[in-house]
N, C-alpha and C positions, 0 to 999 in steps of 0.2 A: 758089345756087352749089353745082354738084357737083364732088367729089371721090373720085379713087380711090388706095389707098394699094398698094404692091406691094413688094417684098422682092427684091433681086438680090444675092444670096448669093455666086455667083461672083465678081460686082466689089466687092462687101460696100459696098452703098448702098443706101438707099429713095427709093422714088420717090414723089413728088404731083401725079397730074395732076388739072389743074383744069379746068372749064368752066363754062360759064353766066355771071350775073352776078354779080361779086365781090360780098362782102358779109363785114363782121367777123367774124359769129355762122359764118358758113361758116371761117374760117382759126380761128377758136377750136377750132372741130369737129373739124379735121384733128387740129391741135397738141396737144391732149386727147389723142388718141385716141396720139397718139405717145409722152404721155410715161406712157402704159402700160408697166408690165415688159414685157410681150411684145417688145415693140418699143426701150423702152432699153434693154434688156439686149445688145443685140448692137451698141452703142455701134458702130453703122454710119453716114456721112456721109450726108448727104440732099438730091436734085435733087427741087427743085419747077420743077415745070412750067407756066407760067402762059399759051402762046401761045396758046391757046386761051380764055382768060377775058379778060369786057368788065370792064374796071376802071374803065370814064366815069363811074358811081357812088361811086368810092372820094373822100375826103376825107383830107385828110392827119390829121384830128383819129382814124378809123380807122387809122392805122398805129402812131400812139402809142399804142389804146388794144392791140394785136396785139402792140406792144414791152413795154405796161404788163404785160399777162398774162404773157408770158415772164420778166418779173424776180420777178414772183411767183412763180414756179417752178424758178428760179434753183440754187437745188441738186440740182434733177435733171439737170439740164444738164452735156454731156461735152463737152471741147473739139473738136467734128467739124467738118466741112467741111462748110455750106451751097450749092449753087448755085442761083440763081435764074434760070431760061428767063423770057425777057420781050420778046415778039417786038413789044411796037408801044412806041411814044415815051413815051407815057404810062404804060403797065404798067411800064417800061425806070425811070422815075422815080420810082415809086412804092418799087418794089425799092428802089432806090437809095436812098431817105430811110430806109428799114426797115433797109439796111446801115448806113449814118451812126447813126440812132440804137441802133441794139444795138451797134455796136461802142463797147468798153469796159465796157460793160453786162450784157454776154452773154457768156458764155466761147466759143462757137461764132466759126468765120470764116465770112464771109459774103463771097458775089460773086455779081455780076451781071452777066447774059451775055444776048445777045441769040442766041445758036448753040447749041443743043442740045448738040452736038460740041464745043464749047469746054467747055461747062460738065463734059461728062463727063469729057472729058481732066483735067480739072480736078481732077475726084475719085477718078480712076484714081491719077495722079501722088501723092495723100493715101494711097491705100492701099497702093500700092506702097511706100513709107517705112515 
């Protein structure tokens, strides 16, 4: 699984896109690397991008273990805005269980969008507040 991490300062969000084929040890990679100072310090909302990654390999005991890491990390965590891009049925479900289980668990809000455009609106309207 690859991933690229990028910084949109104007709309004050980061982005992840992803490609290849899903894998835990790849979204651990990402998530790591995010909860770097560099990157929490600017306590910015964050659009992952998944329409381009095969998630056919994912298992749902990987998304628990992706929510497990997150709670171990839990006090780095800012209340932002997650959106999730998940352009096929099954990436769109996988999200969705990863929203089900962080929420309440996770200070972050979390959604899942199957529209690019939706998901950014989405996090425009967070920063505009």
């Amino acid at each position: 699984m690859e991933y690229r991490i990028s910084v949109n300062h104007e709309e004050r969000f980061m982005e992840v896109k992803t490609q290849g084929t899903a894998a835990t040890e790849g979204f651990l990679s990402f998530i790591s690397e995010l909860l770097a100072p560099s990157y929490l310090d600017l306590q910015y909302n964050l659009l992952i991008e998944m329409s381009e990654l095969d998630t056919s390999s994912l298992k749902s005991n990987d998304i628990r273990n992706i929510v497990g890491f997150l709670e171990l990390h839990k006090e780095k965590l800012s209340p932002t805005r997650h959106a999730i891009v998940a352009a096929t049925p099954l990436a769109f479900g996988f999200a969705r269980m990863y929203q089900i289980l962080a929420d309440g668990a996770l200070p972050m809000s979390i959604q899942v969008f199957a529209l690019r455009d939706k998901a950014r609106e989405w996090l425009r309207d967070a920063a505009a507040s």
